[in-house]
Structure formats: structure tokens, C-alpha cells
N, C-alpha and C positions, 0 to 999 in steps of 0.2 A: 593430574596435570591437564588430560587434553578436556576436562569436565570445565574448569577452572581454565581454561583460554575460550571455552566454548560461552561461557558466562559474560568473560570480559567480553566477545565479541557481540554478543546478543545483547548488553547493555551500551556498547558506543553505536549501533545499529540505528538507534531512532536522533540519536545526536548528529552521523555523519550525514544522513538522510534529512535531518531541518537544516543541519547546516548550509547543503547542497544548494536547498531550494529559498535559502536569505540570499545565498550570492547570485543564485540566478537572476532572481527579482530584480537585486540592484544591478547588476552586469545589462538587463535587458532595459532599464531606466536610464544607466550611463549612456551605451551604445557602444559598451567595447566590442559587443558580442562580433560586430559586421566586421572586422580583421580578423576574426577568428573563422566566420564564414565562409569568409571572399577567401583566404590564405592556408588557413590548419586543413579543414574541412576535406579542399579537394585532393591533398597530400596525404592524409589521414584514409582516405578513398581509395586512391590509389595501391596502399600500403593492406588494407582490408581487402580488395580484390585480388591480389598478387598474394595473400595468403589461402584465401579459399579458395583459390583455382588451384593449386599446391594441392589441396585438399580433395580435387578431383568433384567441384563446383564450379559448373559454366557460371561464371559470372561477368559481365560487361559494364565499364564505366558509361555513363549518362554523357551526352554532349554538352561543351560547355554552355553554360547559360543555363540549360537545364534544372530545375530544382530538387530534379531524385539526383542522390549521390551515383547509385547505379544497379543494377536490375543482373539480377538472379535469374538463367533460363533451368524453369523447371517442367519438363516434358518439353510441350511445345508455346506455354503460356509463360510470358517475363513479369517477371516478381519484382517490381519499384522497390530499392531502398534509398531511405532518406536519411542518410547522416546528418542532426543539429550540429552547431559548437560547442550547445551543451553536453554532446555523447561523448566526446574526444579524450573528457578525463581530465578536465582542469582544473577540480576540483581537488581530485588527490591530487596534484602536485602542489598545488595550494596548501593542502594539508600537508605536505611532506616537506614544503620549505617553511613551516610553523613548528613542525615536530622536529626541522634542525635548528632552529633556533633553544630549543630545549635538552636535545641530544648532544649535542656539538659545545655547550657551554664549558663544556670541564675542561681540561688543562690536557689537551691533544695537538700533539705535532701539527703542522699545519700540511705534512705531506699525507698526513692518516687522512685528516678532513678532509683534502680534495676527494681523496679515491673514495672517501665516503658520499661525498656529492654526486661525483659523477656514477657511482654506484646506483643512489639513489634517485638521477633525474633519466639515468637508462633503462633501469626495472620496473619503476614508475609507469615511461613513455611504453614499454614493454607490455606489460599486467595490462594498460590501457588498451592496446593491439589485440591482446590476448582475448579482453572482455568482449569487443564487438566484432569480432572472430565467433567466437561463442556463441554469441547473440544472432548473428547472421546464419550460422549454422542450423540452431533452433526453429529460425522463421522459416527457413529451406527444410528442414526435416519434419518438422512440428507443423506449427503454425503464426500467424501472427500475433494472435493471443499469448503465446510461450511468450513475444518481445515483450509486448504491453507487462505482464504478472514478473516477471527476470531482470528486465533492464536496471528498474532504479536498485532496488534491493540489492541483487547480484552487484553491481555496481560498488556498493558501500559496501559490500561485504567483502568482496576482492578487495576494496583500498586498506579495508579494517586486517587482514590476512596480511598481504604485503607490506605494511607498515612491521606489523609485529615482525617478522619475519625478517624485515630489513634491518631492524635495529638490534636485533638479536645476534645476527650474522656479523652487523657493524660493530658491536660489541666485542666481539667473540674472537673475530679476525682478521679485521679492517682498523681500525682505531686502535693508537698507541700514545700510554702517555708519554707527557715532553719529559725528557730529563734533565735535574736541574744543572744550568752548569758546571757546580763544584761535583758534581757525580762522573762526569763525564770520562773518559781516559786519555789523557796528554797522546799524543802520537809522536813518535817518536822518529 
């Protein structure tokens, strides 16, 4: 079994990874990206600092206006980090509100489906936190070459993980079907 998820993964790997980098292209040609910038970004920022300092990582947010999201003190030298829009993980959620369009089809209460959405757009936002947690981690313990060889990869391969993992769970113990209403029992 784990041979046979390890296959599936390694085969959606170069599709989640092109798929990635079509919506970049067009998202950077629209110009949605600049909301995502000005608004996710420094919130996103915030939420990665307050987790690696938890972690017992000096890290400090960037002044506004600033282009580095915010700087890592290692020894006595600060370490720039730059958060894009594109790091934030918008793309699995993109994927994860395409994958319920497919999952979510069958004949499901509609109080399963919430808890399944909101399951899915909080482990999602989560798994995203988690990743560039991760990544940050690496540039501070490693180097910045660990970001550049991890980022995209690890990236799709955490969304490709947490998908399976969602809908198997959403399966299993979340999702319930509707019953029809002659099935039902009179209350009495």
C-alpha cells in the first residue's frame, strides 16, 4: 500500500509542479497577484514569525513598505526573508476547491459537506503554514540553497500528501450520505 501511494505521489508530482507554474504565469499577466501581495503576504508573515519564534528562532518582522517579509537574527548577522504571493499556497487551495468539486459530487448531506469544506480550507491554510515554517527553518539551520532545491517540490508534494489524506479522512469520517426521505423514521 505505502509502495502504491508512493507511485501515485511521484506520478501527480510533475503535473501539480506545471500546473503551479500555468497559474503563476497567468495570475502574474492578470495582476491579481498585487492583493495578494499588499494583503495575504504580510499576514502570512506574521503568522510564519510567531511560529518560528515558538520554535526558539529570533526572527523579526521587516518594516512596512519594506520588500523582505522579515529577517531571521542568526548569530550576530540578519538573514532577509522574502515571502512572494506565490509561497502562500494558493495553489493548493485552488486544487482543493477542484478536488471538491469531484469529491463532494455524490449524494452528501449538506451538513457533512460543510464540515468537509471547512475541514479542507483549514488544513489546507494549515499544511501551507506548516510548509514555509519548514522552509524557514531550513534557510536558518541549512542554508539558502536547502530553500531554492525544497521550496517548489516539497511544496507539491505536501499538497499531493494532504489532499490524499483529506479525502480519505473525509471519506472515512466526515461525509455522510443523505437519507432518502421514505427511509427516514416518523418522530413521534
Amino acid at each position: 500500500m505505502l509502495v502504491i501511494l508512493l507511485v501515485i505521489m511521484l506520478t501527480l508530482l510533475p503535473f501539480v509542479t506545471t500546473f503551479n507554474s500555468a497559474l503563476t504565469d497567468l495570475i502574474n499577466k492578470i495582476g491579481f497577484y498585487k492583493a495578494l501581495q499588499n494583503y495575504a503576504v504580510p499576514l502570512e508573515s506574521r503568522l510564519v514569525v510567531g511560529v518560528v519564534r515558538k520554535l526558539g528562532i529570533p526572527a523579526f518582522l521587516a518594516p512596512i513598505g519594506d520588500p523582505i517579509s522579515f529577517y531571521l537574527l542568526h548569530g550576530k548577522v540578519y538573514f532577509p526573508v522574502q515571502i512572494q504571493w506565490n509561497c502562500l499556497g494558493w495553489q493548493s487551495l485552488l486544487l482543493l476547491g477542484i478536488s471538491f468539486v469531484f469529491g463532494l459530487g455524490k449524494d452528501f448531506s449538506n451538513t457533512s459537506k460543510i464540515e468537509c469544506v471547512a475541514i479542507g480550507i483549514l488544513g489546507t491554510f494549515l499544511i501551507n503554514i506548516f510548509r514555509m515554517v519548514f522552509i524557514v527553518i531550513g534557510a536558518y539551520f541549512v542554508n539558502s540553497l536547502f530553500v531554492f532545491l525544497v521550496h517548489d517540490y516539497f511544496a507539491a508534494l505536501t499538497t499531493i500528501v494532504w489532499l490524499m489524506f483529506f479525502w480519505w479522512f473525509s471519506y472515512r469520517y466526515v461525509l455522510e450520505q443523505k437519507v432518502p426521505f421514505e427511509k427516514r423514521e416518523k418522530k413521534e
